[in-house]
C-alpha positions, 0 to 999 in steps of 0.5 A: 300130493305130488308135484306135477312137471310144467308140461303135465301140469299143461296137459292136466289143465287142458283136460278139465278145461275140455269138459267145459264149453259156453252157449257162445259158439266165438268163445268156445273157439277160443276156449278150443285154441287155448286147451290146444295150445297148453298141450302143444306147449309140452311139446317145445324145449323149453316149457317154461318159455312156450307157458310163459308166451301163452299166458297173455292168452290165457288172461285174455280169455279167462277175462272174457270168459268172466265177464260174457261166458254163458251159462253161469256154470261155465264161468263157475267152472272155469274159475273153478278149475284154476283154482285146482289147478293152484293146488297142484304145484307151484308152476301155477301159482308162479305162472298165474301172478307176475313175473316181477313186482309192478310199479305204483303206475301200473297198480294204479291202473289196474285198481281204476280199470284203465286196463285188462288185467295183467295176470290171472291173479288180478283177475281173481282180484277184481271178482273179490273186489266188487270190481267184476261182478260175481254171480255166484258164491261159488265164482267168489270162492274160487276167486279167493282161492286162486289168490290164497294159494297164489299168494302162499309162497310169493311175495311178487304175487303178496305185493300184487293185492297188497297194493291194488287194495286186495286186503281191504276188498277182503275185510270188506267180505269179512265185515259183510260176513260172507266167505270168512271161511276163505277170507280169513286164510286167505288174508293171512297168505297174503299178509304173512312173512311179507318183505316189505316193511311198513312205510309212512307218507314219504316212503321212508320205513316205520321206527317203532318206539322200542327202537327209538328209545333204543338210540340205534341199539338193537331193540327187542321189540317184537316182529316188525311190522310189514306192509301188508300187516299195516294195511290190516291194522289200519283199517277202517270202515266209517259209516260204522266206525268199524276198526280192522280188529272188531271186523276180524274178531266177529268173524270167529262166530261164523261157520267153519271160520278158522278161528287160529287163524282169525287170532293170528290176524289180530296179533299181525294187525296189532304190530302197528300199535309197536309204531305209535296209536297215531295210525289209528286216528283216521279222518273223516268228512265234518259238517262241511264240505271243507271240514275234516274230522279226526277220529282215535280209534286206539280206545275201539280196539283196545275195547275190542281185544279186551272184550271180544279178543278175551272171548276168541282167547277161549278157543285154545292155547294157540288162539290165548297166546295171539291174543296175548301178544296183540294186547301187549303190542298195544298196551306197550304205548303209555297213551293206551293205559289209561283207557285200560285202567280206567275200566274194571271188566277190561283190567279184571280180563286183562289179568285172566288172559295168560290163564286158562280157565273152565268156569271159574276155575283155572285149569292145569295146563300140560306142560308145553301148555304152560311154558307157551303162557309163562313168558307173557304171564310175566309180561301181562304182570309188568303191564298191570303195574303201569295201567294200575298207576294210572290217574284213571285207575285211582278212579275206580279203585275206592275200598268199596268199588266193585274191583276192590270187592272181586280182589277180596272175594279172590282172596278167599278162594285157592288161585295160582300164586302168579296170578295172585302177584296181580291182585296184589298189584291191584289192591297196593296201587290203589292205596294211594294215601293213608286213608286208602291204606286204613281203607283197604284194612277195613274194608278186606272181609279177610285179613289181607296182611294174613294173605300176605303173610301165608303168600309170603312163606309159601313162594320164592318167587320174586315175580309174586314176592315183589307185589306182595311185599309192595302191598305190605308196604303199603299197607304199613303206612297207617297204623291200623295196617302196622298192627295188622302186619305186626299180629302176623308176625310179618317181620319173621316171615320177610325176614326169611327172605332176607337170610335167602341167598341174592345173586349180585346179578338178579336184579330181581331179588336184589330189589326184592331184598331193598323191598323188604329193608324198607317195609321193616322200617315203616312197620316200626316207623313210630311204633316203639311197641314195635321195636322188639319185633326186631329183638335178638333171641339167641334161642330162636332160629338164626333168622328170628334177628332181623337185625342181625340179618341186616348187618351182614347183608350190610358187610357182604352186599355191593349195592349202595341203595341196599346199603342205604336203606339199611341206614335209613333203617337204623335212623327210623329205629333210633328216631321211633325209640328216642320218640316216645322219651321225655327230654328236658327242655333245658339246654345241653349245660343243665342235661345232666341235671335232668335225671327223670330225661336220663332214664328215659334215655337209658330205658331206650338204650337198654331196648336199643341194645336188646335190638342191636347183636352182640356182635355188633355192639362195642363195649370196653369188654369186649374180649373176643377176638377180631375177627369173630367180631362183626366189624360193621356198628350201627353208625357205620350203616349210618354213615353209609348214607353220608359217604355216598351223598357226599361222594355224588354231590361233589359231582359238578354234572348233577342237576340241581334238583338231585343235588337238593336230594343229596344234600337232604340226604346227608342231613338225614344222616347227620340227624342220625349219628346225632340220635345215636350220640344220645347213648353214651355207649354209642360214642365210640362206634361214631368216633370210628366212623368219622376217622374212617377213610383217612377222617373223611367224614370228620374233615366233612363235619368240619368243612360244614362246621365252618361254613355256617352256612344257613341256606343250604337247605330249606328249613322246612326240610324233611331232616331239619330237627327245628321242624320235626315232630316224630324225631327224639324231641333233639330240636329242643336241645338245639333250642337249648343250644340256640340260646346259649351267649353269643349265638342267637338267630333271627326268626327270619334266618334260615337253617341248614340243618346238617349245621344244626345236626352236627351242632347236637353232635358234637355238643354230645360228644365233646361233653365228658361223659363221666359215666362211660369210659372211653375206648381208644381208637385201637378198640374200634373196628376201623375197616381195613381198606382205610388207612385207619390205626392199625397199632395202640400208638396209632389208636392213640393218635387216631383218638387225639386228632377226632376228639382234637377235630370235634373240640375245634368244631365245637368251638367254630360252632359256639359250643366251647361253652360246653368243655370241661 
């Protein structure tokens, strides 16, 4: 429709103005002097100024017409003929509301009545209001019109219903289900791209969570909310505990109801919930007069999107996307997850809502379908994981609880690998224990570790591979899940993941990776029928040794947690094998007596060696040349761990429970090298390891050999060889050593278990080793950053000042016993 000039826009107006006169003789002329008027005024210079004087004129009589014209049909068409008149053009719609924004006094009065109205638009207010009765549908239509179009493009005239309580007059029509066909639009006129921002009860604008967290960085936290959304959130009707988001969601049965829109609404109205679920707790009267009550409604509304917003989120892809976004507006507060995780049929919608369905089938979507859901498929993802972690979901999760049940019946049947990313975030957050872990195992119709398996090989998608292996993790907490893992060939097809190529950058693939290091080592924790799983094959693909895999992601990766999970790795190895073996109890002089404890010892060595590459193991052999030769040992992986909780516990900053963790850590270390120093052929690799680094890790071994100190640690700590069962029974010969002259403890004294780890260590590798010849520290792969060897003579000297280092040690340790 073209855009009519001022002056014709007048000349129309009066024209249908014209064809309607009253029964009342003294308004008629009125109503003749204003159709006069508006055509006279085309004829001064200044249009817009002869409107604008006019206009007063006009809301006066307009005002009359309304509230005495005779017959109805007059006030009908008169309303009738404004409205048209908005669609014009823009004139009217400028000329119809207020030049400039009215102040909170005049608002006052015009919501109380205590004058006429001021412009057409507040006219058209009152009627939707209640506050001027309406005889007719059609008058309240045209009302609503006026203030749609009004309101279209203007936030002068967004800012007169906004705050004369315009928007709460139309959820009313809309909870009273009359005119949603006009409302709902309407509403959103008025609300949309609104510039004023919403405010709290000392004026001062909103912070919303993502902002504060951000500490004045600029937060991606979605599209602020402004003050006419946050009207239409925190909307509340009390005599039925009715929120704005239950009202707006009925109104998608009514006729003609633009339900897009109705779902645009919703998302608009949920932006409050990016500023705290505080706005919808509401107060009401109590049982007496003095009494007041607070009610939250967060639960009613979350309820409400996950129920009823799932229904309207049916309609299309444009009314699925709102409803996304709404959902994740109000699931971005902490406080609102618990009510999700604690009921099945909001989570079982929650994880369908980025999906379009035909039943129970997905449907494929086209491609500008698929790239709109995408982003919130991820989103609903991240969210599943923090409602799924929730005490309340633990609740209802049980192995036989019907949530269970729906995730093993979707098991069975073929669904997108992304939404399948969720069911097994879903089933790993319920194994919260290993009786869980059996139970899930036991109870899945379907072998779930086969589903893991087949889902594993069938995606590269780090957003549904990090779940998965998750799951698996889980899962290998128990030894039924071990098994199960174990006869699908798990370790194979995680370890494709592993020889992927990882940018330094994807933090998701970098996790992805530590995922996968740590679930091989719980699925061999304990199991030595196990360890061969991880046995080179130089016949089978490249991928088939695992190990193999490890070391070099050890030499070439620059994360330190990847680095140390790869230790923890060869720690679990070495404590599964020496686990299963027969040791004496005799002490460390009568050890080599014990010829039954020495084979068991090198059966676990042979099947160490079959485990560890060739090029990484070092013999007094070795021919190849350097730099063919993996430079990396197993202690070196070992080692790791020490030089990083020895580098962070030197930082004064750390709090002292991190501190505590620190020093857990170095004794778990040290508890390594001492379960590696049981192979003679190992004694070498360690010794390197300790000169590395101008003898940083030797200089540590002699700072703790000399402090005796017994209270470092709690003795009950998780590396304490005095308190573990699933070791290499190592805490008898530190019984052994114990006992030895002049070195008995009291029962009450307590221990620090890197002394007693570095005791075993040292007694085992200053003890001559008759059996093995010694390699100079020039056959040793010492890295080249350190100021290591680098020539024979050197080596040589190297050799003396470890070997002279570990003899001192063992002396301040009561160990020189033990020398030849």
């Amino acid at each position: 429709m073209a855009i009519l000039p001022l002056g014709e826009a007048c000349f129309r107006l009066a024209d249908m103005l014209e064809q309607h006169w009253s029964n009342d003789q003294g308004l008629n002329r009125k109503h003749s002097a204003l159709i006069s008027a508006l055509r006279s005024s085309s004829d001064l210079q200044d249009e817009k100024c002869g409107v604008l004087t006019l206009m007063p004129a006009l809301v006066s009589h307009v005002d009359e017409v309304i509230q005495k014209g005779q017959p109805e049909e007059f006030k009908t068409a008169v309303l009738c003929t404004l409205a048209d008149s908005t669609r014009e053009g823009p004139s009217w719609r400028l000329l119809f509301g207020l030049e400039a924004k009215p102040n909170s006094a005049v608002n006052d009065n015009e919501i109380r009545r205590a004058c006429p109205p001021d412009c057409i638009l507040e006219i058209a207010r009152r009627i939707v209001s209640g506050k001027t009765q309406a005889s007719t549908s059609e008058q309240v239509r045209s009302a609503l019109r006026i203030i749609a179009n009004c309101c279209a493009d203007n936030n002068v005239n967004r800012n007169v219903i906004i705050q004369r309580d315009g928007i709460e007059a139309m959820l009313e029509m809309a909870r009273q289900r009359r005119e949603c066909d006009l409302v709902i639009p309407t509403l959103y006129n008025v609300c949309v791209d609104y510039d004023e921002p919403a405010r709290n009860a000392a004026g001062e604008p909103w912070v919303s969570l993502q902002e504060k967290t951000a500490e004045g960085a600029n937060a991606d936290s979605g599209p602020a909310a402004n003050a006419a959304e946050q009207r239409l959130g925190t909307f509340w009707f009390p005599a039925e505990r009715s929120t704005s988001f239950e009202i707006l969601l009925e109104t998608k049965d009514y006729r003609d109801c633009p339900v897009a829109t109705v779902a645009d609404l919703v998302e608009m109205a949920s932006r409050v919930a990016l500023y705290g679920t505080q706005n919808f707790v509401h107060k009401v009267g109590g049982h007496r007069l003095d009494e007041s009550v607070e009610i939250n409604t967060t639960a009613d509304v979350v309820h409400s999107l996950l129920t009823y917003g799932i229904e309207l989120a049916k309609e299309d892809i444009d009314c699925r996307v709102s409803i996304c976004q709404a959902i994740l507006n109000f699931l971005s507060q902490p406080d609102t997850h618990h009510i999700v995780g604690g009921d099945l049929r909001m989570i079982w919608n929650l994880i369908h809502l980025p999906y379009t369905m035909n039943g129970l089938e997905f449907e494929i979507e086209a491609d500008e379908d698929e790239h709109a859901l995408a982003s919130y498929r991820k989103e609903i993802l991240k969210t599943i994981y923090r409602v799924s972690a929730t005490g309340a979901y633990e609740k209802i999760s049980g192995s036989q609880s019907p949530l269970l049940r729906n995730c093993f019946d979707t098991l069975e049947v073929d669904r997108p690998h992304d939404f399948l990313a969720s069911i097994c975030v879903l089933l790993a957050n319920s194994v919260v224990s290993k009786e869980r872990a059996q139970q899930l195992i036991q109870s899945s119709p379907r072998n779930v570790a086969n589903f893991l398996s087949d889902l594993i090989t069938k995606t590269s998608d780090s957003g549904v591979l990090l779940p998965a292996i998750s799951l698996a993790t889980r899962l290998s907490l128990c030894p039924e899940g071990q098994d199960a893992l174990h006869k699908t060939n798990m370790i194979l097809a995680i370890s494709v993941l592993l020889t992927s190529p990882s940018s330094h950058v994807d933090t998701s693939k970098l996790e992805m990776q530590w995922d996968t290091i740590s679930l091989v080592r719980l699925m061999i924790k304990g199991r030595v029928e196990y360890i061969r799983d991880l046995a080179f094959n130089s016949e089978a693909s490249s991928h088939s040794n695992i190990m193999s895999v490890m070391i070099s992601i050890f030499e070439t990766t620059s994360q330190t947690e990847i680095k140390t999970e790869i230790g923890r790795l060869s720690i679990e190895i070495l404590r599964t094998l020496l686990s299963s073996t027969r040791q004496s109890t005799q002490s460390v002089i009568a050890v080599e007596q014990d010829e039954a404890g020495r084979m068991d010892h090198k059966k676990a060595e042979s099947i160490f060696q079959s485990i560890i590459p060739p090029q990484t193991r070092l013999s007094p052999t070795t021919t190849s040349p350097p730099n063919l030769v993996s430079r990396t040992t197993i202690a070196d992986t070992i080692s790791c761990i020490l030089t990083q909780s020895i580098s962070q516990s030197s930082n004064p900053q750390q709090r002292s429970s991190h501190q505590s963790h620190l020093l857990q850590a170095e004794a778990e270390a040290w508890f390594g090298l001492a379960l590696l120093s049981t192979f003679p052929s190992t004694h070498s690799s360690i010794k390197a390891a300790l000169a590395r680094h101008d003898f940083h890790l030797l200089k540590r071994l002699r700072e703790i050999a000399a402090t005796k100190d017994t209270t470092a640690l709690d003795p009950v700590g998780p590396h304490n060889p005095a308190n573990r069962n699933d070791g290499n029974n190592i805490e008898e010969e530190v019984a052994g050593i114990e006992n030895a002259p002049g070195t008995a403890k009291t029962t009450t004294e307590k221990l620090d278990p890197r002394y007693e780890n570095i005791k075993v260590l040292v007694a085992r590798l200053v003890r001559p080793q008759q059996s093995q010849p010694q390699l100079q520290l020039q056959s040793l792969c010492l890295d080249s950053e350190s100021p290591s060897p680098t020539t024979a003579q050197a080596g040589i000297e190297a050799d003396k000042q470890v070997q002279a280092g570990l003899e001192a040690a063992a002396a301040e340790m009561g160990l020189d016993w033990v020398l030849v």
